[in-house]
VOPAGU-2260 file (C-alpha; in pm, 1 decimal, decimal comma):
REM VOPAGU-2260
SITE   aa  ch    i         X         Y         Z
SITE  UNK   A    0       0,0       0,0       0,0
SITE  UNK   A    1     185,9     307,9    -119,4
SITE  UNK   A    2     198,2     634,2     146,3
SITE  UNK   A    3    -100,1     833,3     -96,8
SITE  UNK   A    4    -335,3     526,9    -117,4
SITE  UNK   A    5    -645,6     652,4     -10,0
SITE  UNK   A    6    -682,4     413,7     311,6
SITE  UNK   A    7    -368,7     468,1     428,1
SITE  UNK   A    8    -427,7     853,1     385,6
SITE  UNK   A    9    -712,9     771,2     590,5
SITE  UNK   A   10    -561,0     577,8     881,6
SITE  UNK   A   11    -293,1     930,4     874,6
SITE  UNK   A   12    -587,4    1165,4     922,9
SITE  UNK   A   13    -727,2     976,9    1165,5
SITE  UNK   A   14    -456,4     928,4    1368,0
SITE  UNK   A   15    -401,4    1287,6    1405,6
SITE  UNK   A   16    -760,8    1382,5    1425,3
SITE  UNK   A   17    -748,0    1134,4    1755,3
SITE  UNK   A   18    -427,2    1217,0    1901,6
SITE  UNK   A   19    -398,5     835,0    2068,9
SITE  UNK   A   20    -581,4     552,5    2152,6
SITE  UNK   A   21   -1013,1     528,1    2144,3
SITE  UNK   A   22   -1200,5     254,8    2141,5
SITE  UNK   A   23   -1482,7     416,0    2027,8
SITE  UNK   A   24   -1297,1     468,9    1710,8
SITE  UNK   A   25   -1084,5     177,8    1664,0
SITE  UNK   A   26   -1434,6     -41,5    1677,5
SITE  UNK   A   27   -1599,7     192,6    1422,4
SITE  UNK   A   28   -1300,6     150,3    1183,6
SITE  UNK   A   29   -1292,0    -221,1    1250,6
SITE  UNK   A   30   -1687,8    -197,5    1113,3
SITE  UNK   A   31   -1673,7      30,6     882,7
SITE  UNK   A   32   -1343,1      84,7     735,7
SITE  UNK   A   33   -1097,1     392,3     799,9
SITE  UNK   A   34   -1205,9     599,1     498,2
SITE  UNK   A   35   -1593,4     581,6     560,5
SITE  UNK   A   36   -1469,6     691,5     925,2
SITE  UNK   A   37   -1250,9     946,1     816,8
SITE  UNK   A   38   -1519,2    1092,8     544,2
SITE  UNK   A   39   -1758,8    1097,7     861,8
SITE  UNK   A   40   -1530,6    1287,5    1092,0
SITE  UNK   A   41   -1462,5    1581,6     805,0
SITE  UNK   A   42   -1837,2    1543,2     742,8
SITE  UNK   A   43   -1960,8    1557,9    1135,2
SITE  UNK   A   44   -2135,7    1246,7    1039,7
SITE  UNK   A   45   -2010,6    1092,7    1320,1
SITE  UNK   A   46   -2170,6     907,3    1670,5
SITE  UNK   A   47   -2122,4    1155,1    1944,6
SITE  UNK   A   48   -1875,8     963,2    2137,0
SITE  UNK   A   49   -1640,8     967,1    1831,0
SITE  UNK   A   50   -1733,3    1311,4    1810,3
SITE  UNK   A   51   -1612,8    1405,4    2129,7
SITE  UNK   A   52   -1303,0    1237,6    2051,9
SITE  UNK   A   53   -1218,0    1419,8    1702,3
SITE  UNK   A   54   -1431,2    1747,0    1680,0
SITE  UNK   A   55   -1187,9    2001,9    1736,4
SITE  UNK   A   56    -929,0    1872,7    1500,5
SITE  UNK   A   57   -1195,0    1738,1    1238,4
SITE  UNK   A   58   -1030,7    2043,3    1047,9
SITE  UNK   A   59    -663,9    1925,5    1047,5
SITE  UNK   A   60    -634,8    1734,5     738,7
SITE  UNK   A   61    -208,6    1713,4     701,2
SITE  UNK   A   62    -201,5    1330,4     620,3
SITE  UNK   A   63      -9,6    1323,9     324,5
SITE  UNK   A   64     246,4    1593,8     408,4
SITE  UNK   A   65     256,6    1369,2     777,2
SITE  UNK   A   66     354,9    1059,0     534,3
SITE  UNK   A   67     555,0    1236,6     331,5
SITE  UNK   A   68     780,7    1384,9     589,3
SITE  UNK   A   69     819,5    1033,8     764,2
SITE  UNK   A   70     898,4     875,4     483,2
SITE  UNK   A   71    1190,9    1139,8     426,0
SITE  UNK   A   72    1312,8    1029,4     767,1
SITE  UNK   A   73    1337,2     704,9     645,7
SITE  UNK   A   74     999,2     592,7     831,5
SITE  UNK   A   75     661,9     462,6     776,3
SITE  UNK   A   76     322,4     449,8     895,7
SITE  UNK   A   77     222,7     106,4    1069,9
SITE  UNK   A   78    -160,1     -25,1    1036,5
SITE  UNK   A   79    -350,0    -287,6    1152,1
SITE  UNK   A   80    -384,2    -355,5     782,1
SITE  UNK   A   81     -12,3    -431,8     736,4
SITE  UNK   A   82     129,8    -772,6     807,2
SITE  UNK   A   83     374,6    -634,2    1075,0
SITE  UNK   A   84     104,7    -504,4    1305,5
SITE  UNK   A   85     204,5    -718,1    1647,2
SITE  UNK   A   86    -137,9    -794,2    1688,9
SITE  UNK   A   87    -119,6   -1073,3    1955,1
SITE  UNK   A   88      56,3    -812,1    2206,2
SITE  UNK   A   89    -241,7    -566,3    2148,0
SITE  UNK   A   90    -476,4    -818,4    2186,8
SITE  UNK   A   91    -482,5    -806,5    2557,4
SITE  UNK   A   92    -643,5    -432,8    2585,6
SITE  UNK   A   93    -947,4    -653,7    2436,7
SITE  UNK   A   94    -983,0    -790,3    2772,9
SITE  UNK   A   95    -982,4    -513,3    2968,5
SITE  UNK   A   96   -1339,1    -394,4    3083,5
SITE  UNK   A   97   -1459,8     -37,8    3201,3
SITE  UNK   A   98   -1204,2     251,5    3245,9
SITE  UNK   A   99   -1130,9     546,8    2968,1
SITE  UNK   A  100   -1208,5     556,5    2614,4
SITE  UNK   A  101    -850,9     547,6    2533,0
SITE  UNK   A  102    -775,4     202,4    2746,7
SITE  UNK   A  103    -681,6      54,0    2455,9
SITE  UNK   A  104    -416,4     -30,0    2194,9
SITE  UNK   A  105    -310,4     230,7    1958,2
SITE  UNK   A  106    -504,4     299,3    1676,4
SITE  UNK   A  107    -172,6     312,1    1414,4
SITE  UNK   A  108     180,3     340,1    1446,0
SITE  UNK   A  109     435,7     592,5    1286,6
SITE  UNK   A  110     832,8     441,9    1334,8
SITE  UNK   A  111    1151,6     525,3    1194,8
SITE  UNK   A  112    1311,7     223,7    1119,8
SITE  UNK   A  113    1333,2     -82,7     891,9
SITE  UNK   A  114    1301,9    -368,0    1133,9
SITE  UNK   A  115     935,1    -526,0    1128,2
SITE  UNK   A  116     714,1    -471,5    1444,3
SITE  UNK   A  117     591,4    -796,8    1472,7
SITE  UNK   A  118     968,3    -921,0    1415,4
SITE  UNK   A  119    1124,0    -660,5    1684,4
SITE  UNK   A  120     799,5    -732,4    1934,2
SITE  UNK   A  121     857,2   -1129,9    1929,1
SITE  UNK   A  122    1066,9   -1136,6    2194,0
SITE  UNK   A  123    1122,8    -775,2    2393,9
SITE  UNK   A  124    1123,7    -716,6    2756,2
SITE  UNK   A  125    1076,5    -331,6    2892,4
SITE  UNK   A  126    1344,8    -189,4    3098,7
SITE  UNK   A  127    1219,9     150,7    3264,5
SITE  UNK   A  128    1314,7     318,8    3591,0
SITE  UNK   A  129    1381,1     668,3    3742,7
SITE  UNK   A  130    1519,1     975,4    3522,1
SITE  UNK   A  131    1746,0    1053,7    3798,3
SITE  UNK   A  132    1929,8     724,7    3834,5
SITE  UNK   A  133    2169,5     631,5    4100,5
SITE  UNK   A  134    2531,9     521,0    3952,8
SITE  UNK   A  135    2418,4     152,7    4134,2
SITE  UNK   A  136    2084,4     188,3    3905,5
SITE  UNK   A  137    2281,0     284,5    3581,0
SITE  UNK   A  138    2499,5     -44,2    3606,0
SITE  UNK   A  139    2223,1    -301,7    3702,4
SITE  UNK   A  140    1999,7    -136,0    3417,3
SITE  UNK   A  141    2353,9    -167,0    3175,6
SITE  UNK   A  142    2387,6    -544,9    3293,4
SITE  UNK   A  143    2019,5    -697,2    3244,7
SITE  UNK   A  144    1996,3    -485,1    2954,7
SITE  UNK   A  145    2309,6    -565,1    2764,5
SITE  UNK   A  146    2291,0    -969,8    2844,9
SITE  UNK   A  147    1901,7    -965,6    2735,8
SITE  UNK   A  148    1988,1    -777,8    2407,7
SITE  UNK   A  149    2323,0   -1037,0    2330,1
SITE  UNK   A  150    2043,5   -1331,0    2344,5
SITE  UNK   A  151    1866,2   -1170,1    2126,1
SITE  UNK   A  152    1537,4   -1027,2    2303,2
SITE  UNK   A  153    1450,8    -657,1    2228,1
SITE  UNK   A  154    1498,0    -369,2    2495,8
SITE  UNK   A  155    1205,5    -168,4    2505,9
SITE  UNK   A  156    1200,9     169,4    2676,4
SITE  UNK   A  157    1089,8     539,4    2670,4
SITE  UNK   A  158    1418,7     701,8    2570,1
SITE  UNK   A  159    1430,1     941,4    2851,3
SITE  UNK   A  160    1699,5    1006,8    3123,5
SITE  UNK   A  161    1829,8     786,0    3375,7
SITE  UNK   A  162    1738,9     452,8    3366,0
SITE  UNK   A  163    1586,4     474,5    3020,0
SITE  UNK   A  164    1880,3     600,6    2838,4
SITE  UNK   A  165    2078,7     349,7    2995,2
SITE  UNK   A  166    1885,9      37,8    2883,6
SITE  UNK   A  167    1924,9     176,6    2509,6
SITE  UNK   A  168    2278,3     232,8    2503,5
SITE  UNK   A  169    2364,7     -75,8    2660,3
SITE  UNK   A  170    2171,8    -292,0    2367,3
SITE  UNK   A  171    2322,9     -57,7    2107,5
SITE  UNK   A  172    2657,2    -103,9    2263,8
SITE  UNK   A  173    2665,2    -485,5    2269,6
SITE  UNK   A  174    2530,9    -459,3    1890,9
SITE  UNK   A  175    2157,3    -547,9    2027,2
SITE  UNK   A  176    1788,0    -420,2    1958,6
SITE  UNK   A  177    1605,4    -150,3    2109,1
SITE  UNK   A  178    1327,9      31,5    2016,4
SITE  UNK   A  179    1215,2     348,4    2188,2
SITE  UNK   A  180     851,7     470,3    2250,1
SITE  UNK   A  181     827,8     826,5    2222,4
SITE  UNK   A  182     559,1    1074,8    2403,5
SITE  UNK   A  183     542,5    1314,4    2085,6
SITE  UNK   A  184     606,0    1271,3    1733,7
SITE  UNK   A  185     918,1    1034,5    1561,4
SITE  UNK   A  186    1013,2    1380,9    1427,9
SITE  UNK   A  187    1125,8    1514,5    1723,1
SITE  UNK   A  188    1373,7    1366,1    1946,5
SITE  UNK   A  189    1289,2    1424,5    2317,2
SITE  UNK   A  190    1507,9    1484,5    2525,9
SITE  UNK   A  191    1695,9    1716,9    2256,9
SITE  UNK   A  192    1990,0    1543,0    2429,4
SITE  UNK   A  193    1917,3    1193,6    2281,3
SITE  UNK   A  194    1909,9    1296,8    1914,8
SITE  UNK   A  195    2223,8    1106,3    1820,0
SITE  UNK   A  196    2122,1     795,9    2054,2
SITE  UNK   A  197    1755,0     807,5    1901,1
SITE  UNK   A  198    1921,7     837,7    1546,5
SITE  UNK   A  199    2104,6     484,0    1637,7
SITE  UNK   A  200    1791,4     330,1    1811,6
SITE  UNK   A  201    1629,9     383,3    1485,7
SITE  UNK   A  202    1932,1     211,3    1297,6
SITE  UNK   A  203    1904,7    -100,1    1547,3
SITE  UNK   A  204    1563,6    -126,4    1609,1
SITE  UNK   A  205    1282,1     117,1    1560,2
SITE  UNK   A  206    1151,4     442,1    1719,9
SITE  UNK   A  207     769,6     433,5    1747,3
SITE  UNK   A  208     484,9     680,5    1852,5
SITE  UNK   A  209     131,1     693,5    1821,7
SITE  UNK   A  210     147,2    1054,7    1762,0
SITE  UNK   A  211     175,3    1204,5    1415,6
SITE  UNK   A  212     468,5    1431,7    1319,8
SITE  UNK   A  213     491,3    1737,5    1505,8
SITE  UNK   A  214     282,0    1647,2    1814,1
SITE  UNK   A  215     502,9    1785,0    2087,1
SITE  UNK   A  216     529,5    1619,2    2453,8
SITE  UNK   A  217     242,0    1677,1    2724,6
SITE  UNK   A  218     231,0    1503,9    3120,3
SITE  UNK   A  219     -86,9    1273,0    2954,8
SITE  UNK   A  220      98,4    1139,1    2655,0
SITE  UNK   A  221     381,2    1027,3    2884,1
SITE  UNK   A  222     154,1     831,6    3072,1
SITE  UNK   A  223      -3,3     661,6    2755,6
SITE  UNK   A  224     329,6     586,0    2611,8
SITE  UNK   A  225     376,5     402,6    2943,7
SITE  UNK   A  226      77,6     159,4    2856,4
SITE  UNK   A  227     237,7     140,5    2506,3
SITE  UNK   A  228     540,2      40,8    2681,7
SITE  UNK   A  229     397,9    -224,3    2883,8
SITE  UNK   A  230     178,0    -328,0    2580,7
SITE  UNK   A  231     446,3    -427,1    2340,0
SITE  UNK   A  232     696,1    -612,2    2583,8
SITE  UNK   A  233     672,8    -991,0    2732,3
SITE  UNK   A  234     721,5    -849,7    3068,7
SITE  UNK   A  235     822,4    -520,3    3254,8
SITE  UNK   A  236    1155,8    -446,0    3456,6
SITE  UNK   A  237    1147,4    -155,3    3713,8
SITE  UNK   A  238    1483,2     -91,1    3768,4
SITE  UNK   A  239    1484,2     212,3    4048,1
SITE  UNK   A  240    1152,9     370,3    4104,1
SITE  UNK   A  241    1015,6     631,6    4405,4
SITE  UNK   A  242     757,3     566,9    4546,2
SITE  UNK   A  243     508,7     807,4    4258,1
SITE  UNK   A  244     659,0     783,3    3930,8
SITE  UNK   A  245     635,3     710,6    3564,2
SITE  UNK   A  246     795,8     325,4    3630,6
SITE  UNK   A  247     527,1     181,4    3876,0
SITE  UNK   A  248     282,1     326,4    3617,5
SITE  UNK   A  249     454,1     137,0    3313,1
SITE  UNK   A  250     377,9    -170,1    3610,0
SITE  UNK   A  251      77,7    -103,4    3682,0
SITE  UNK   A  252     -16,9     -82,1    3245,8
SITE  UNK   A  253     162,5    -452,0    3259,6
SITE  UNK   A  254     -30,7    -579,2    3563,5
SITE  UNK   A  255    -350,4    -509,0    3405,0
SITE  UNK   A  256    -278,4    -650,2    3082,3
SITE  UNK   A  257    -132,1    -965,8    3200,7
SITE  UNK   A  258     237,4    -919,9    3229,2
SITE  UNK   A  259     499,8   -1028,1    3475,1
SITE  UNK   A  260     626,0    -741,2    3669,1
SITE  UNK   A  261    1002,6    -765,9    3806,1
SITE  UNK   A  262    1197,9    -514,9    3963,1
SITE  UNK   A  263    1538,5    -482,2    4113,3
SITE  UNK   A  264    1631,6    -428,1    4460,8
SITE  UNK   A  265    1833,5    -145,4    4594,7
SITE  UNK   A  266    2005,4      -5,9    4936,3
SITE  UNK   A  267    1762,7      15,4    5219,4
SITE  UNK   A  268    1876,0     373,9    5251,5
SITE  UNK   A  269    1798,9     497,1    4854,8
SITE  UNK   A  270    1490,4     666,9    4760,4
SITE  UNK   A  271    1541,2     586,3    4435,1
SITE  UNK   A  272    1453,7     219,2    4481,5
SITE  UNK   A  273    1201,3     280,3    4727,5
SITE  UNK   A  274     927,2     205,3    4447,5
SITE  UNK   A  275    1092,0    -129,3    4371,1
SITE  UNK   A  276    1105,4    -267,4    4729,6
SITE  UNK   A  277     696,0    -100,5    4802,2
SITE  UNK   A  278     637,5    -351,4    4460,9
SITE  UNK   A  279     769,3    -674,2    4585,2
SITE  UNK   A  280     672,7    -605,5    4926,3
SITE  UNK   A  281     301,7    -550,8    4832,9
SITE  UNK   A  282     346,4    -883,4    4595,8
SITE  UNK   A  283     312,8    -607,2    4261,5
SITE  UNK   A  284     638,3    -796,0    4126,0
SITE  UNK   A  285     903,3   -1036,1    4151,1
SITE  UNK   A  286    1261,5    -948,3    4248,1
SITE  UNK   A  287    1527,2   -1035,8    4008,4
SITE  UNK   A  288    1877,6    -914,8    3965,0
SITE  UNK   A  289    1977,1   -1027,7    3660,2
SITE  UNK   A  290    1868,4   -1110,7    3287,7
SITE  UNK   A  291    1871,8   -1465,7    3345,5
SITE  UNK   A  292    1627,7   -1423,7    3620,9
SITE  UNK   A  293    1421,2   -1205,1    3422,1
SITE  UNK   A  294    1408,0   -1465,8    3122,8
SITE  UNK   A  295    1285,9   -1719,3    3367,9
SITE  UNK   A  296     985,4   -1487,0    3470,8
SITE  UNK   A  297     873,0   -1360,3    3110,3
SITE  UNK   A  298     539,9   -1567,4    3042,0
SITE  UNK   A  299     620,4   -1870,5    2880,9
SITE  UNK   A  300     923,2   -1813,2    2827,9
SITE  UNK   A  301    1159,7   -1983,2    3018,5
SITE  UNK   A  302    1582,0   -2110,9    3039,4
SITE  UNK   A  303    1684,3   -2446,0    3056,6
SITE  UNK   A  304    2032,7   -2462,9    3215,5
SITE  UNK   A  305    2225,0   -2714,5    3044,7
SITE  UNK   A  306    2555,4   -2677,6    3204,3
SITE  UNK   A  307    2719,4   -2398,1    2956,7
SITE  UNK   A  308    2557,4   -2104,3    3123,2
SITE  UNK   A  309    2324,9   -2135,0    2726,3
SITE  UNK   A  310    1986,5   -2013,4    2699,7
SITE  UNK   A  311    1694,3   -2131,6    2491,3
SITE  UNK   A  312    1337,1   -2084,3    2457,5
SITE  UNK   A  313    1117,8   -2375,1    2604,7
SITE  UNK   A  314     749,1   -2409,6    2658,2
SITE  UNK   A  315     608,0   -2403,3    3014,5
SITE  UNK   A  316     333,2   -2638,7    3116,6
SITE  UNK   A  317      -8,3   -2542,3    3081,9
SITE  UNK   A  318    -217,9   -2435,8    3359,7
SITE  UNK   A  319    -551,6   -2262,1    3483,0
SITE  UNK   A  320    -717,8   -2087,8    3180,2
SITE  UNK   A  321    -464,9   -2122,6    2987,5
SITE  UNK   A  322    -539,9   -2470,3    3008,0
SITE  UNK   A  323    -875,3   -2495,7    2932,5
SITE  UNK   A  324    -873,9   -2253,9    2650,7
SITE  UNK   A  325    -668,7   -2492,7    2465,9
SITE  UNK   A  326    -870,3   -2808,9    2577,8
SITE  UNK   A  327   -1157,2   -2608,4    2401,5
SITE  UNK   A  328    -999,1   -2647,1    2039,9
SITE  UNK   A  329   -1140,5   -2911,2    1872,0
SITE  UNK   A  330    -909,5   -3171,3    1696,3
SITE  UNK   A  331    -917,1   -2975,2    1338,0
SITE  UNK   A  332   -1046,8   -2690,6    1176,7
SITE  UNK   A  333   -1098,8   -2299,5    1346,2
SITE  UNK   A  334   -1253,9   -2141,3    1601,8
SITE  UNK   A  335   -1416,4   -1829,1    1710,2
SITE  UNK   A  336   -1359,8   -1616,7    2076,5
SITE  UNK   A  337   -1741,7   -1686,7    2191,8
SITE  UNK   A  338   -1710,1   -2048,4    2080,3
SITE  UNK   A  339   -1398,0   -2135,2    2275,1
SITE  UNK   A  340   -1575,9   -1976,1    2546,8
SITE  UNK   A  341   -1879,7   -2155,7    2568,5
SITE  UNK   A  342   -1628,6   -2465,5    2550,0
SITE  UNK   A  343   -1433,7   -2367,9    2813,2
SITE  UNK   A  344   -1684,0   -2249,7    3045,8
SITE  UNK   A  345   -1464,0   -1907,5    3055,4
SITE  UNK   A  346   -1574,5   -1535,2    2997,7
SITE  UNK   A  347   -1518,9   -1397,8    2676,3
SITE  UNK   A  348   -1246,7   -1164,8    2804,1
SITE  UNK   A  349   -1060,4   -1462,4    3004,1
SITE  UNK   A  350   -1042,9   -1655,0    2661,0
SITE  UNK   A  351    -920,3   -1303,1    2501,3
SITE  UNK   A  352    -666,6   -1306,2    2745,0
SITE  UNK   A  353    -555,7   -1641,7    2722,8
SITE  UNK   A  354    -554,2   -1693,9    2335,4
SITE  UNK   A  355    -191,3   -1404,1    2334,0
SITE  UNK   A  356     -19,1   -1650,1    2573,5
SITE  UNK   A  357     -80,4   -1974,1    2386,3
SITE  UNK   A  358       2,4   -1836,2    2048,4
SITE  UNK   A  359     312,0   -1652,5    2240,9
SITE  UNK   A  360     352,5   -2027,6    2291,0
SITE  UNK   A  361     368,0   -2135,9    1957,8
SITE  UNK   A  362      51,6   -2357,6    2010,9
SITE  UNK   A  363    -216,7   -2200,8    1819,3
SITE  UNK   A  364    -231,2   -1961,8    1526,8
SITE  UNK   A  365    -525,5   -1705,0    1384,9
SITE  UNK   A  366    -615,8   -1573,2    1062,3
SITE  UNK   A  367    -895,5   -1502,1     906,1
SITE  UNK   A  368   -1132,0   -1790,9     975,3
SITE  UNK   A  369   -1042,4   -1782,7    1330,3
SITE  UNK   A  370    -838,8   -1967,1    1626,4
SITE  UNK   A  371    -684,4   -2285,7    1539,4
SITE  UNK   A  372    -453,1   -2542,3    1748,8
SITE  UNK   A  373    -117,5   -2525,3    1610,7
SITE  UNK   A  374     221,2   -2750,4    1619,5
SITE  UNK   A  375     201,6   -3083,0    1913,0
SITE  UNK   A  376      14,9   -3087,9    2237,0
SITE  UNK   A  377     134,5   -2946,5    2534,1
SITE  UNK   A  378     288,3   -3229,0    2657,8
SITE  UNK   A  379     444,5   -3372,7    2324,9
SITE  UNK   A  380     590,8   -3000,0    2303,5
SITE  UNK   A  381     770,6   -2984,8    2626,8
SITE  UNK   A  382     875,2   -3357,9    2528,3
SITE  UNK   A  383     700,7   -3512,8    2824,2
C-alpha cells in the first residue's frame, strides 16, 4: 500500500484527528473501514462519542504531508492492515473492561526504522526506571539490559533520562535491539539530548509513537506511552523507582494486561529504589537481579540450564485458563472467541486473554477464519 493510497491517507488523518488511543474509534473503523470513518469525521457524520473524541481537530487534514515527511526520515506508517502489526501483544487491551475511552491499543503506528514490528515485538522485555538514576541503578539497568539484548530479546524503553537512556545504550553497545517509545512525534527527538542515541535506536531497532509528526510532549501522553510500553513487551523491569513515578505506572499498564512485573532491589537507605522494594513487598512484582532471572519470569518463556551457562526458549506447562482454553480447540479446523468460550466455560475476556499466551507459545495460530490449534500438544511439546 503506497503512502497516498487513499486508506492509508485515511488511517494518517485519523490518527491525528485522535491524538492516541479510542475505542470508540478503533471499533468503528474495525466496522466500517478507515475511509468511511474518516469521510464521517470531516463530514460531522459521526456518533457523538467519536465526536467528542475528534471534533476540534476534524479540520486538520495534514495526512499526506505527515507521510511524506516520515517517509523522508526514512519511516513509515504502521496499520493494523499491514502484516507487521504485532497484533497478539495488542490483543490483551481486548480484555480489559470499564475505564477510559482510550484504554486501549493504539489505533496506528508511525516508526523510523526498517526492522518489522511484529519481528522486533517477538521477543522484547521493557526496561524503565527513574530519570534521575543512582550510579548503582545505571549499572544493574547496563547489565540486564546488555545480556538480554546479546540473546537476542529486544529492549524496550521510553528514551528518557536515567534509567531509560541506559537500557538503550547498553543494547546498542553490545550490537543489540532496542526500540524506543516516544511521548510526541518520531520527528522530534525528546530529550533534545538523545538525538544522536535516538538516530542509532532507529538504525538497530525502531523508534515508534502513536502521535503524528509534530505532536510535541504533554504530562498525559507520557503516561499513555507508558501503557504502550507495557503493551508491546513480554514483561516489565522496574529498575529504580520512588515511590510516585512514571515506572510503577509502566507496572501497573503490565499488571492489568497480564504481564509479569520484576523489579530490582536497591540499598535500604535509597529513595530511588524505594518504588521497587513497596512492589515486591506488596506482591506487585518479583525481584530479580539479573537477565537470566528475568528470562525465567517472562510468560512462557523460560531457560533451561544445560551446564554452559546457554539459553533457549522452552514451553512451560499449561495451567488454569490457559489450560482450558486450549482443551476447548477441537481436533481440526478454526474457532471463534465466543465459541472457545462456551467450551471452556470461561468469559469472553478470560479466553481473550488467554488466546496471546498460547500463540506466544507457539501452540495455536489465527487468521482469518479464526483460532486454530497449532504444532504438538502441550505435553508432546515440552517432550514429556
Amino acid at each position: 500500500m503506497s503512502a497516498q493510497d487513499p486508506r492509508r491517507l485515511a488511517w494518517a488523518y485519523l490518527s491525528t484527528v485522535a491524538q492516541g488511543a479510542s475505542r470508540r474509534l478503533a471499533d468503528a473503523i474495525a466496522q466500517h473501514g478507515p475511509e468511511a470513518i474518516a469521510d464521517a469525521v470531516r463530514d460531522g457524520t459521526h456518533g457523538a462519542g467519536i465526536s467528542r473524541r475528534t471534533r476540534a481537530r476534524a479540520h486538520l487534514d495534514t495526512a499526506a504531508a505527515d507521510l511524506e515527511m516520515v517517509a523522508r526520515l526514512g519511516g513509515r506508517l504502521v496499520t493494523p492492515d499491514d502484516a507487521e502489526w504485532p497484533a497478539w501483544q495488542f490483543l490483551s487491551f481486548d480484555a480489559l473492561t470499564g475505564g477510559a475511552d482510550s484504554d486501549t491499543g493504539p489505533l496506528a503506528l508511525w516508526v523510523l526504522g526498517n526492522r518489522p514490528l511484529d519481528e522486533l515485538f517477538e521477543r522484547a522485555v521493557a526496561v524503565v526506571g527513574t530519570r534521575a538514576a543512582s550510579g548503582y541503578g545505571e549499572h544493574v539497568t547496563a547489565e540486564i539490559a546488555g545480556d538480554l539484548a546479546v540473546d537476542g530479546w529486544t529492549v524496550v524503553s521510553g528514551a528518557a533520562f536515567g534509567v531509560d537512556a541506559a537500557a538503550h545504550r547498553a543494547a546498542l553497545g553490545v550490537g543489540g535491539t532496542t526500540v524506543a517509545v516516544l511521548a510526541c512525534g518520531v520527528d522530534r527527538a525528546y530529550p533534545s539530548a538523545h538525538t544522536v542515541m535516538l538516530r542509532r535506536i532507529a538504525e538497530q531497532g525502531a523508534v515508534i509513537s502513536e502521535y503524528p509528526p509534530g505532536t510535541t510532549p504533554a504530562r498525559y501522553r507520557f503516561l499513555a506511552r507508558n501503557r504502550l510500553v507495557a503493551g508491546v513487551s513480554s514483561a516489565v523491569v522496574v529498575v529504580e523507582a520512588g515511590w510516585r513515578s512514571g515506572a510503577r505506572n509502566t507496572a501497573s499498564w503490565a499488571r492489568r494486561l497480564g504481564r509479569p512485573v520484576l523489579a530490582v532491589p536497591g540499598p535500604v537507605t535509597s529513595a530511588a529504589s524505594q518504588g521497587c522494594h513497596r512492589m515486591i513487598r506488596e506482591g506487585e512484582a518479583t525481584l530479580v537481579g539479573n537477565a537470566r532471572e528475568v528470562v525465567e519470569a517472562a510468560g512462557s518463556i523460560g531457560v533451561a540450564d544445560d551446564g554452559d551457562a546457554s539459553w533457549h526458549r522452552a514451553l512451560d506447562g499449561l495451567s488454569g485458563d490457559m489450560e482450558l482454553v486450549y482443551e476447548a480447540f477441537p481436533a481440526v479446523g478454526p474457532s471463534s472467541v465466543a465459541e472457545l468460550s462456551e467450551s471452556a466455560g470461561l468469559d469472553v475476556d478470560r479466553v481473550r486473554a488467554a488466546l496471546p499466551m498460547l500463540e506466544m507459545a507457539g501452540l495455536v495460530s489465527r487468521d482469518d477464519t479464526g483460532w486454530s490449534r497449532r504444532g504438538a500438544a502441550p505435553d508432546e511439546a515440552l517432550g514429556m
